[in-house]
C-alpha positions in Angstrom: -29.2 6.7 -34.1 -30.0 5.1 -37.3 -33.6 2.8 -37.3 -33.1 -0.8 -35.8 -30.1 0.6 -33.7 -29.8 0.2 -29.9 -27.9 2.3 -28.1 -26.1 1.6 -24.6 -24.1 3.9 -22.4 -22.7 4.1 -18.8 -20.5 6.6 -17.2 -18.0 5.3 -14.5 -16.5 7.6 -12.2 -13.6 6.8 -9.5 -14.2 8.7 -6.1 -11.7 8.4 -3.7 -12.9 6.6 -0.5 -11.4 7.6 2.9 -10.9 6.4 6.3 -14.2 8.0 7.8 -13.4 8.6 11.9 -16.4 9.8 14.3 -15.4 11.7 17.4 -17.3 11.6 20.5 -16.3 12.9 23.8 -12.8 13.2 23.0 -13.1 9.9 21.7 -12.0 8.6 18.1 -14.0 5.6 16.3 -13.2 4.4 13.3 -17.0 4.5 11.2 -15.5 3.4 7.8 -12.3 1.7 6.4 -11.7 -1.4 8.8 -10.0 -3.1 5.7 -7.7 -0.4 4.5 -6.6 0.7 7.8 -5.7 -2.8 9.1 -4.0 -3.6 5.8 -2.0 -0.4 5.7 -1.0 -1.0 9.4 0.1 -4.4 8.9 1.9 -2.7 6.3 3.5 -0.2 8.6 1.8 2.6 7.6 0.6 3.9 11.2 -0.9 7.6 9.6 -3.0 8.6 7.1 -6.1 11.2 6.2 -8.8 10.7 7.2 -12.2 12.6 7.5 -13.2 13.5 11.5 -16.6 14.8 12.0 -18.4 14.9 15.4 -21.1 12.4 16.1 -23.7 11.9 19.7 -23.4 8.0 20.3 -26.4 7.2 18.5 -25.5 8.5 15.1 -21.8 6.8 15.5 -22.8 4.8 12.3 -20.3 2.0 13.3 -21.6 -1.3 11.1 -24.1 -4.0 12.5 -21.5 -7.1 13.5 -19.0 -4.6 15.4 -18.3 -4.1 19.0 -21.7 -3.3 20.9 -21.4 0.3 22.0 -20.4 -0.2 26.1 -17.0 -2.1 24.4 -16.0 0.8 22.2 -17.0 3.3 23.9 -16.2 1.3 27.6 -12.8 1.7 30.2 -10.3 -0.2 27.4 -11.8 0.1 23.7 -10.5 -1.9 21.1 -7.1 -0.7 19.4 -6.7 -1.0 15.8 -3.2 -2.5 16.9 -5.0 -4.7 18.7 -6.0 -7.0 15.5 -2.5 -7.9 15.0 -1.5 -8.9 18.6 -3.1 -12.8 18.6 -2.7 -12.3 22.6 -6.0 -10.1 22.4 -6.9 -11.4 18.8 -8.4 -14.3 17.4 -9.3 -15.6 13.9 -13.2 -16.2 13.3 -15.3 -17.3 10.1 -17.8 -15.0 9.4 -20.3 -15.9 7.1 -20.0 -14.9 3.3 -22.6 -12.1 2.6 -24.1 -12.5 -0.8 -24.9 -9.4 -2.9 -26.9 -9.2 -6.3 -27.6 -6.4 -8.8 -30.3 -6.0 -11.2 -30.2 -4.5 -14.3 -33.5 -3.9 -16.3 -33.8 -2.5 -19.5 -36.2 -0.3 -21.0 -37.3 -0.3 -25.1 -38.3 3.9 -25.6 -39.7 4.5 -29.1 -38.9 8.4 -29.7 -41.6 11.1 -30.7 -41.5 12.6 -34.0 
């Protein structure tokens, strides 16, 4: 670095991010990929990979806003299927959450 110079620099990496599935009681619930797995089964696509681990209900980790716990877990729990029959299915507005990031920066004078 040459005197009076600022230097910047960020690494960006792409992870793949998949369909996360808890099992519980012989019991599949989807914990992560609502969006993908609805578009790629209005799509068609009915199978995919996903990751399957084993969860107790409480650490389920399905997103505040969902189905309470007796409704997925209850006699008749939702179907992914289900979102595209308007019989069982309805459209709703859901309010626009608002996200903001930060960036500070940090002037370091060197040693030496």
């Amino acid at each position: 670095m040459q005197p009076g110079v600022i230097g910047f620099g960020f690494a960006v990496g792409v992870m793949p991010s998949f369909v996360q599935v808890a099992r519980h009681r012989g019991r599949y619930v989807l914990r992560d990929g609502y969006h993908r797995s609805y578009g790629l089964l209005a799509r068609g696509v009915t199978h995919v990979p996903v990751f399957v681990r084993d969860f107790g209900v409480g650490d389920l980790g399905v997103g505040a806003g969902l189905f309470p716990t007796d409704v997925y877990l209850g006699e008749r729990p939702p179907l992914l299927t289900d979102f595209l029959d308007d019989t069982v299915a309805a459209d709703v507005r859901v309010p626009t959450a608002q996200e903001m990031l930060v960036i500070q920066g940090l002037e370091l004078t060197p040693l030496g």
